[in-house]
C-alpha positions as CSV (number, residue, x, y, z in Angstrom):
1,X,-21.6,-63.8,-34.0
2,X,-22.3,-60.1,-34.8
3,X,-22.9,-57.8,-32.3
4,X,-24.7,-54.0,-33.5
5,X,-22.8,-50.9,-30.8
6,X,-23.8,-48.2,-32.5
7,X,-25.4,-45.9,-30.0
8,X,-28.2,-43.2,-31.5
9,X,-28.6,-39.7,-30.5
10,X,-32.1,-39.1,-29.4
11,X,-32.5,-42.1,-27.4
12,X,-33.4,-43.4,-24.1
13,X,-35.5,-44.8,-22.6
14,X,-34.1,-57.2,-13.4
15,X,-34.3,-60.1,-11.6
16,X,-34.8,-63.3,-10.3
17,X,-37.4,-65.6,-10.0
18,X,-39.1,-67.7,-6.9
19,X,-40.6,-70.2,-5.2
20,X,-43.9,-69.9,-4.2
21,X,-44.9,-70.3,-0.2
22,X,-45.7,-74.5,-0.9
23,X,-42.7,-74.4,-2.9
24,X,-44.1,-75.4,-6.4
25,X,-42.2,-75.2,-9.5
26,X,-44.5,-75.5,-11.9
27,X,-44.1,-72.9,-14.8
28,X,-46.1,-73.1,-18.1
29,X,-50.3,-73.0,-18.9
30,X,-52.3,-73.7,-15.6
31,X,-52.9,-76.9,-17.1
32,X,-54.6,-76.7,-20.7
33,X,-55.9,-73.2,-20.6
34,X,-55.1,-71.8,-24.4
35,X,-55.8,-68.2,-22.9
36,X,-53.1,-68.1,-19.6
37,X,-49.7,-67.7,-20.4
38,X,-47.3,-68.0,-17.0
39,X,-45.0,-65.2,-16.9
40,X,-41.8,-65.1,-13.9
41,X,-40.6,-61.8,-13.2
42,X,-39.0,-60.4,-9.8
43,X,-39.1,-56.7,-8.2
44,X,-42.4,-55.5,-10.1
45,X,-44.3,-54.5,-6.8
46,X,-41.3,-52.3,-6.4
47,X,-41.6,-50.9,-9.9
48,X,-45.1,-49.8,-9.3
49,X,-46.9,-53.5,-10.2
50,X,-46.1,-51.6,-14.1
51,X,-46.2,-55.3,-15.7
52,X,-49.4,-56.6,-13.2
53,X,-51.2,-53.5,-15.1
54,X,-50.1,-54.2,-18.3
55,X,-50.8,-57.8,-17.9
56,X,-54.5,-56.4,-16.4
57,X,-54.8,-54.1,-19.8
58,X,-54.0,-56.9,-22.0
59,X,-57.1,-59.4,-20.3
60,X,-59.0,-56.5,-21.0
61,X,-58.3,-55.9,-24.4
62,X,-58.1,-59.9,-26.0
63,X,-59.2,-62.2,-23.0
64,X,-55.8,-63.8,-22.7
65,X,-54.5,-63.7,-19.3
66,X,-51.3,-63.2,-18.0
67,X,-50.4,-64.8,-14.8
68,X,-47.6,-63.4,-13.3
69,X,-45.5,-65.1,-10.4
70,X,-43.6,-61.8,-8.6
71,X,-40.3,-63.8,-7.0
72,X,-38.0,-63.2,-4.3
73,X,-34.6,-62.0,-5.7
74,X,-32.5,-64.4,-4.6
75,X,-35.3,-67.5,-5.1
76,X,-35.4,-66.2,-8.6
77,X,-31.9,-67.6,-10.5
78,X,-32.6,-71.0,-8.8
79,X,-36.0,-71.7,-9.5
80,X,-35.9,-70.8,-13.1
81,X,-33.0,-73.9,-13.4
82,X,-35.3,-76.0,-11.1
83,X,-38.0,-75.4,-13.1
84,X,-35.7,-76.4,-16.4
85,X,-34.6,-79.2,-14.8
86,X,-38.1,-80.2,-14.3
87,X,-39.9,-79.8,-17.8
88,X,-41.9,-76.8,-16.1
89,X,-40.7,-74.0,-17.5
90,X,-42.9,-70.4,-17.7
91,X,-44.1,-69.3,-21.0
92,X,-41.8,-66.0,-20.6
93,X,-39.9,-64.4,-18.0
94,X,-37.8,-60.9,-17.4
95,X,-34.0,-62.4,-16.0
96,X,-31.0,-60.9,-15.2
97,X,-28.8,-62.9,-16.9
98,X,-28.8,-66.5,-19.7
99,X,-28.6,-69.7,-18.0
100,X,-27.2,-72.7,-20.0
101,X,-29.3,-75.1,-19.1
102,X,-32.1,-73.5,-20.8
103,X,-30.6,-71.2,-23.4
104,X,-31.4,-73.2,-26.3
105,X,-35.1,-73.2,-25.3
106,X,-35.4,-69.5,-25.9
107,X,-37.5,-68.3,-28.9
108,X,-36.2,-65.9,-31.2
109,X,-37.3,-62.4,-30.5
110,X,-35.5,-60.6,-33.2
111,X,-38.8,-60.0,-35.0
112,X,-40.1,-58.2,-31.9
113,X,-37.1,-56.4,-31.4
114,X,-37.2,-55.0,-35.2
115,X,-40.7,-54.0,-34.9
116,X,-40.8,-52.2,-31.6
117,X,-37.2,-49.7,-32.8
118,X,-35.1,-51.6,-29.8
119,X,-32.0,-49.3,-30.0
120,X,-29.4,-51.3,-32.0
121,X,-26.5,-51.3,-29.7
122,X,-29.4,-53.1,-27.4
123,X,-30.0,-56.3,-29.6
124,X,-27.5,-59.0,-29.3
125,X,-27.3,-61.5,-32.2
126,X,-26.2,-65.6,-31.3
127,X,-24.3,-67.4,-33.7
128,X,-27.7,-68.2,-35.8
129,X,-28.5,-64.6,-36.1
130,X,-31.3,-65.2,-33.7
131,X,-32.3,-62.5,-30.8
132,X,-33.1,-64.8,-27.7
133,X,-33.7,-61.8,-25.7
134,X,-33.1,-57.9,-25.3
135,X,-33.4,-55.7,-22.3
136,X,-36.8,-54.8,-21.2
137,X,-35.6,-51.3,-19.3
138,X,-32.8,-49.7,-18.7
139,X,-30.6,-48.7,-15.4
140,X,-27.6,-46.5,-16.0
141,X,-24.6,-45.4,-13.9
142,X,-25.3,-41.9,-12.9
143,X,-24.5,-38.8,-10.8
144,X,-26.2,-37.1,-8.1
145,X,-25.9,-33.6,-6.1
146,X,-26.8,-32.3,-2.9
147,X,-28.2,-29.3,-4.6
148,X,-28.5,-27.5,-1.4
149,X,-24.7,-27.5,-0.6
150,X,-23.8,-26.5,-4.1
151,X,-25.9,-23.8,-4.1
152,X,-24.7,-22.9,-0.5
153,X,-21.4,-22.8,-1.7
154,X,-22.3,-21.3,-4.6
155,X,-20.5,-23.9,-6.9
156,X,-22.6,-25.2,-10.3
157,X,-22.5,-28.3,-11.2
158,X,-23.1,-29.2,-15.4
159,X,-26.8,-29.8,-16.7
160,X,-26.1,-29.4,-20.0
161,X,-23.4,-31.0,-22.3
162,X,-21.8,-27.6,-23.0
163,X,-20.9,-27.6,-19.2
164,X,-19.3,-31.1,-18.5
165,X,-16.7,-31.4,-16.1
166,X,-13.5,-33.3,-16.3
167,X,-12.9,-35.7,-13.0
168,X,-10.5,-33.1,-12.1
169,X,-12.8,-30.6,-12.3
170,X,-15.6,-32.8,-10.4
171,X,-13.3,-33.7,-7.6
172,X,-12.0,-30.1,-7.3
173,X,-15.7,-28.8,-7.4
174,X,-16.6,-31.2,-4.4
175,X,-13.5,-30.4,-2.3
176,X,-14.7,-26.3,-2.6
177,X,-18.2,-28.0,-1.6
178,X,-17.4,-29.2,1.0
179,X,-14.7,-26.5,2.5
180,X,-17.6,-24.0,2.2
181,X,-20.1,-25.6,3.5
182,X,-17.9,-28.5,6.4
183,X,-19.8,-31.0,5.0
184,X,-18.6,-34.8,5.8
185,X,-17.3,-35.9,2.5
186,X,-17.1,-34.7,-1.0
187,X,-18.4,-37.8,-2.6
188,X,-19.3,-41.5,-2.4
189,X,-19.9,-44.2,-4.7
190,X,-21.7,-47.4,-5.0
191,X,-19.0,-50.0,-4.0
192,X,-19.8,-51.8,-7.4
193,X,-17.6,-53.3,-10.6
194,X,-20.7,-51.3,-12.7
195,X,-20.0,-48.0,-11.2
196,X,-16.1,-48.3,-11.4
197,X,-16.4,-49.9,-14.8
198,X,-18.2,-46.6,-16.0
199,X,-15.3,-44.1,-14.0
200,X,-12.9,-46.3,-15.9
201,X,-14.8,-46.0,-20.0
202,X,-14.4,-42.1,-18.7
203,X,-11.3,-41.9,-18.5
204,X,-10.6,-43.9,-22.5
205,X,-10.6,-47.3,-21.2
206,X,-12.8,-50.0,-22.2
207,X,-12.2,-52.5,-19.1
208,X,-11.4,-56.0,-19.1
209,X,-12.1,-57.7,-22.6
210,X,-12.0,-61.5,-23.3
211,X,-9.9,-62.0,-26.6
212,X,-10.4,-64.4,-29.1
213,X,-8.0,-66.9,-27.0
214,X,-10.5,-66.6,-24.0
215,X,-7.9,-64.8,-22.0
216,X,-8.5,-61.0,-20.9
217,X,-6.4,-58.2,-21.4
218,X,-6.4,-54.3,-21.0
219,X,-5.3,-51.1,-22.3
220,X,-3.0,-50.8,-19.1
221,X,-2.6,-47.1,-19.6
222,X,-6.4,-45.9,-19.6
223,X,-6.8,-48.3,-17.0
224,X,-4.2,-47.3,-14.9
225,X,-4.9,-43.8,-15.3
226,X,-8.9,-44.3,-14.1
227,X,-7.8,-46.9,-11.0
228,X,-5.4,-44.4,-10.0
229,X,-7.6,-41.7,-9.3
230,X,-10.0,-43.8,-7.9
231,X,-7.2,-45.0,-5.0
232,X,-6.5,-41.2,-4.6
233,X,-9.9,-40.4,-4.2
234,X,-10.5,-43.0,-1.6
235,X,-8.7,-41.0,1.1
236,X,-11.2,-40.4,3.9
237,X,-11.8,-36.6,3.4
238,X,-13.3,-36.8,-0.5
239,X,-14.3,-40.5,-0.5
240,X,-15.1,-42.3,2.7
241,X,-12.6,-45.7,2.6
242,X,-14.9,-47.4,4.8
243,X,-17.8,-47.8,1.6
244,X,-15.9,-50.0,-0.7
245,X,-13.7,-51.6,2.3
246,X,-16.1,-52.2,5.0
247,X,-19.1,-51.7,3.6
248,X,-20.6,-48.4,4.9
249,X,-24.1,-48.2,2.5
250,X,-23.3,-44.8,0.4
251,X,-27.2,-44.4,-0.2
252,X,-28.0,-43.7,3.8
253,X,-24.6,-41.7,3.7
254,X,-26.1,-39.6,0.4
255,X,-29.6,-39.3,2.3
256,X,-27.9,-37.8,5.4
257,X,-26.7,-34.8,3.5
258,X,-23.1,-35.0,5.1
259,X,-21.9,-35.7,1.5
260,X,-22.1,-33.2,-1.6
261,X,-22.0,-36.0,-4.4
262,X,-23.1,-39.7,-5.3
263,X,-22.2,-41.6,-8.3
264,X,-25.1,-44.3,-8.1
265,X,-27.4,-45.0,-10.6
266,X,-31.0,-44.0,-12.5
267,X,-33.0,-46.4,-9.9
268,X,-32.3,-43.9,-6.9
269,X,-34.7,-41.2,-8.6
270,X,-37.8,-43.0,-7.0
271,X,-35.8,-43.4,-3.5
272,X,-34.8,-40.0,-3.1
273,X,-38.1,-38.3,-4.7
274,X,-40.2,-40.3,-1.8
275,X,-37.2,-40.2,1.7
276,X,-35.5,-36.5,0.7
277,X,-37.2,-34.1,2.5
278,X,-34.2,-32.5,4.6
279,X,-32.5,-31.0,1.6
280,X,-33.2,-30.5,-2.3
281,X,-30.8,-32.6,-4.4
282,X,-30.8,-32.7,-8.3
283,X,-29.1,-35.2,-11.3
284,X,-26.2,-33.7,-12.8
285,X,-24.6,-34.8,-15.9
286,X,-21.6,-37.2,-14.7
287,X,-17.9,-36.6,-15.4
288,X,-16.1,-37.2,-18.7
289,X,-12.2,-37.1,-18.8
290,X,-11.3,-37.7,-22.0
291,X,-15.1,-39.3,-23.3
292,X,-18.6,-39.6,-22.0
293,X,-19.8,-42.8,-20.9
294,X,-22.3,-44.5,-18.3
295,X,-22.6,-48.5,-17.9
296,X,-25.8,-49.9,-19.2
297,X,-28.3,-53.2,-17.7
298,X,-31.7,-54.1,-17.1
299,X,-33.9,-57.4,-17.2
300,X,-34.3,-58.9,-20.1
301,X,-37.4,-60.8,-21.8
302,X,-37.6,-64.4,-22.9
303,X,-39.8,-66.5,-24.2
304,X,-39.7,-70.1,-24.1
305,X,-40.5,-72.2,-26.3
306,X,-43.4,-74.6,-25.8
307,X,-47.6,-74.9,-26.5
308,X,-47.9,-71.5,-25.5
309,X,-44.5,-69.8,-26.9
310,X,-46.8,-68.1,-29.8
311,X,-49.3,-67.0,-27.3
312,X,-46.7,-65.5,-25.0
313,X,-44.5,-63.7,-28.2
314,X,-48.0,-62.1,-29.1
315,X,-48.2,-60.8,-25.6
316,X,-44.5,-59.0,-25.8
317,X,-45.4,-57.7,-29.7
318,X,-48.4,-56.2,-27.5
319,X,-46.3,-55.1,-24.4
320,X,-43.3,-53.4,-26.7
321,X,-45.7,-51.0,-28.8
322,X,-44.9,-47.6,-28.8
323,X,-48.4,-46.6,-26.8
324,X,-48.2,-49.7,-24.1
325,X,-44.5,-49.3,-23.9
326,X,-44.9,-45.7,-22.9
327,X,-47.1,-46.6,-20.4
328,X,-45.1,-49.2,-18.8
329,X,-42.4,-46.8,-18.7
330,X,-44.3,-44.2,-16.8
331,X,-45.7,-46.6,-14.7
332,X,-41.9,-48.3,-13.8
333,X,-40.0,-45.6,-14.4
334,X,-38.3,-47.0,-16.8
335,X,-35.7,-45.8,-18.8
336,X,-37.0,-47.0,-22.1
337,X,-34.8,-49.1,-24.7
338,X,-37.4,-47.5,-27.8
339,X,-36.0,-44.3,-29.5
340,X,-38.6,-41.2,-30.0
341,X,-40.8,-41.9,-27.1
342,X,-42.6,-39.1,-25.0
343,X,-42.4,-40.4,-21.7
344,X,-44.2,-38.1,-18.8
345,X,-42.1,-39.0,-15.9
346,X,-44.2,-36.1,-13.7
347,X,-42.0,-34.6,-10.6
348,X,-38.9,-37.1,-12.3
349,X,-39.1,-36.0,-15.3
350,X,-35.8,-33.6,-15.0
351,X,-34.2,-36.5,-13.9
352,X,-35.2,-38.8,-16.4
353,X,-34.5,-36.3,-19.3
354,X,-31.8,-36.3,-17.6
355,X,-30.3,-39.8,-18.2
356,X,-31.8,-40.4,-21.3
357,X,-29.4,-37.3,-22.4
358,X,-26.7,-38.7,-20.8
359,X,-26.8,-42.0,-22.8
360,X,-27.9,-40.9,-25.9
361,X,-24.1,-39.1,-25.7
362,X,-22.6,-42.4,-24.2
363,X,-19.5,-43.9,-26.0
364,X,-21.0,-47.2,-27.2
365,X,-18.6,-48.5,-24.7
366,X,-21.6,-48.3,-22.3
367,X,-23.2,-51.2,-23.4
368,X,-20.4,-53.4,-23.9
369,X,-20.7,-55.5,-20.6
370,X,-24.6,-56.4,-21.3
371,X,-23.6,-57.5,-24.5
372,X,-20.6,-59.3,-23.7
373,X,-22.7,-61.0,-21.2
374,X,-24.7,-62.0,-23.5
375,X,-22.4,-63.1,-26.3
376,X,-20.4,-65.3,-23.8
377,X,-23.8,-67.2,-22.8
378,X,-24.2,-67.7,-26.3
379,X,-20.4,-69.4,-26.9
380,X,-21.2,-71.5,-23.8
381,X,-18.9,-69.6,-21.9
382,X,-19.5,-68.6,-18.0
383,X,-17.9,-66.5,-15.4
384,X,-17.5,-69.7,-13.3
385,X,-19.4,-68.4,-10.2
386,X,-19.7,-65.4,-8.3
387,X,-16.7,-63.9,-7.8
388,X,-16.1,-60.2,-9.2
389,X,-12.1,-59.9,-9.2
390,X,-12.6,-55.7,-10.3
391,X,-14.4,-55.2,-7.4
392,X,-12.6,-57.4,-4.8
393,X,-8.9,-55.9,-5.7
394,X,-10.4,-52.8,-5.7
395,X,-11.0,-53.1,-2.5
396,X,-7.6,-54.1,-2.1
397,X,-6.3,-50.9,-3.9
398,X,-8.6,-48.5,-1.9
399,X,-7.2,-49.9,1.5
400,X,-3.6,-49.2,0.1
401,X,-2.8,-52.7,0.7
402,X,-1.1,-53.3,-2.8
403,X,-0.6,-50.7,-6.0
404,X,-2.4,-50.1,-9.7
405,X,0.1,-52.5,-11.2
406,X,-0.6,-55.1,-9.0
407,X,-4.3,-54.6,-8.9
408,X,-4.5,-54.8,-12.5
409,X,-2.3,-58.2,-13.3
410,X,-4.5,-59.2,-10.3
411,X,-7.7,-58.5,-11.6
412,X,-6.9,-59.9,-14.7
413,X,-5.7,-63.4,-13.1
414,X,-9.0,-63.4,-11.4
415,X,-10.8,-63.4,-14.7
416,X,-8.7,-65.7,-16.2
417,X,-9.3,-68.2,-13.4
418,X,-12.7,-67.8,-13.0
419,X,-13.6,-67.9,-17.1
420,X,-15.2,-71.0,-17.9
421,X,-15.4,-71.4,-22.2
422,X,-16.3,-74.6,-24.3
């Protein structure tokens, strides 16, 4: 299996699927019309309806229609397998994640990939050297200021890559923050494995991998180093405990302005640009202790194949072209996964800039869990279920109830147990 990580300077630029309200599964053609393709995607009334326009464009420009089926969330996983189950598959959807039961009905999308520049560390090759799928967007870990308290204080915070801060330097920047200014906290951050996964490729490590043996191991000292500061940090006066241990939502926390910093994530640009109003708050370029490095995802395309497979491939060639990808992007807000594009975010373009700069200087580190997502699907093997042992022993280590040792030989027990491989 070969797998490209070679991130390029210069670059930049989800989902589930549902049932509808009679509860049909259908998927595929509206029965026998060559110009209707069926396409499953979830969130896109959220995302500005960007693919309903496109898909409105496309009638417009070769008579084909697009039918898209906008699903619930947590419908979405479910109803895709039901649908597989059933011989009733769409003609192409954008999922979160590669389902076994219909993997090897995917087309290969390597051609599209090639043509449209997808960045290389983006395209994930199965044993065959096909490209079932790539990302259609990008979301990345990022940071955010309450500019307003900075400034107060009259503290900077790096927008440039000549000024990055260490997480020493972050955490002590926050702490003067917030003694000028009596401000609640210094910082809060998503209680998620993707945010912590990122703090931890900052400080060297690369996480939890699966070896060759399909056991996971770790550099324990990069590791311990980034899980360490993040149980220091969690000490009610920077970091509230009660976000990762008893679920406190950071966003509303962030949106208060009682807190100076928020390591989140690019879809919060939207959020805060509409519900901000009490104070002005700005990206900043995120922490790097010994590299930078964000965490990568997005939804990804498939097609499946079928009658209409050639029909629906001709509609994501369409979709991925430099001029209607731009437009999807500024439509969406999407980060874009083409290199070279000039994107007019309008009021977010800062922020946008912003990000892209921040992974075009990412470690290719930063894509490693979307690819390794994707080459386990491809091996047949599975995360056996739900559970996210880096996040729940995190917990653990931000209540104090157990140490960095432990929390790593727990974590990766949890992984071991849960890993499923053929």
């Amino acid at each position: 299996m070969k797998r490209r990580l070679i991130l390029t300077a210069g670059t930049a630029g989800a989902a589930a699927l549902p049932l509808s309200a009679c509860g049909f599964i259908g998927g595929g053609d509206d029965e026998g019309d060559a110009k209707t393709v069926k396409f499953w995607l979830s969130g896109d009334a959220n995302q500005g309806g960007g693919f309903q326009k496109m898909a409105d464009k496309y009638f417009e420009e070769t008579g084909v229609t697009v039918d898209i089926d906008d699903i619930p969330y947590d419908d979405f996983n479910t109803r895709l397998r039901n649908a597989a189950q059933a011989d009733a598959l769409p003609d192409l959807a954008r999922v979160q994640s590669i389902d076994p039961i219909w993997m090897n009905q995917l087309e290969d999308l390597s051609d599209v990939a090639s043509k449209a520049g997808v960045m290389d560390n983006l395209v994930t090759e199965n044993e065959e050297g096909a490209v079932p799928t790539f990302l259609t967007d990008l979301t990345a870990v990022g940071l955010y200021v309450n500019k307003s308290l900075f400034d107060q204080a009259g503290v900077a915070y790096p927008t440039t890559a000549d000024q990055i801060w260490t997480w020493d330097e972050f955490i002590a920047a926050v702490k003067e923050v917030k003694a000028a200014t009596g401000t609640r906290y210094g910082l809060v951050m998503d209680p998620s494995s993707h945010r912590l996964r990122s703090m931890m490729y900052q400080f060297g490590s690369n996480g939890f991998e699966l070896g060759d043996d399909c056991t996971y191991s770790t550099d324990e000292a990069t590791t311990a180093a980034a899980l360490e500061f993040f149980a220091n940090i969690n000490d009610d006066d920077v970091m509230p405990r009660s976000v990762w241990v008893s679920g406190d939502d950071p966003n509303a926390l962030f949106k208060s302005g009682q807190v100076a910093a928020y390591y989140s994530g690019s879809w919060q640009v939207a959020d805060f640009q509409a519900n901000i109003t009490d104070f002005e708050w700005a990206s900043a370029l995120m922490p790097a202790q010994t590299r930078r490095a964000t965490n990568l995802g997005g939804g990804y395309v498939v097609v499946y194949k079928g009658d209409k497979s050639q029909t629906a491939l001709d509609f994501v060639n369409w979709l991925f072209t430099a001029e209607n990808y731009t437009e999807i992007c500024e439509i969406s807000g999407f980060l874009p996964v083409i290199q070279g594009l000039d994107i007019d975010y309008g009021a977010s373009q800062v922020n946008f800039d912003m990000y892209n700069e921040e992974i075009a200087a990412s470690d290719p580190i930063s894509s490693a869990q979307s690819n390794d997502q994707l080459e386990m699907a491809y091996a047949g093997q599975s995360a056996g279920g739900d559970a996210d042992p880096l996040k729940e022993e995190a917990v653990k280590l931000a209540n104090g109830e157990q140490d960095v040792p432990t929390t790593i030989a727990n974590i990766i027990a949890g992984l071991n147990e849960n890993i499923v491989c053929e």
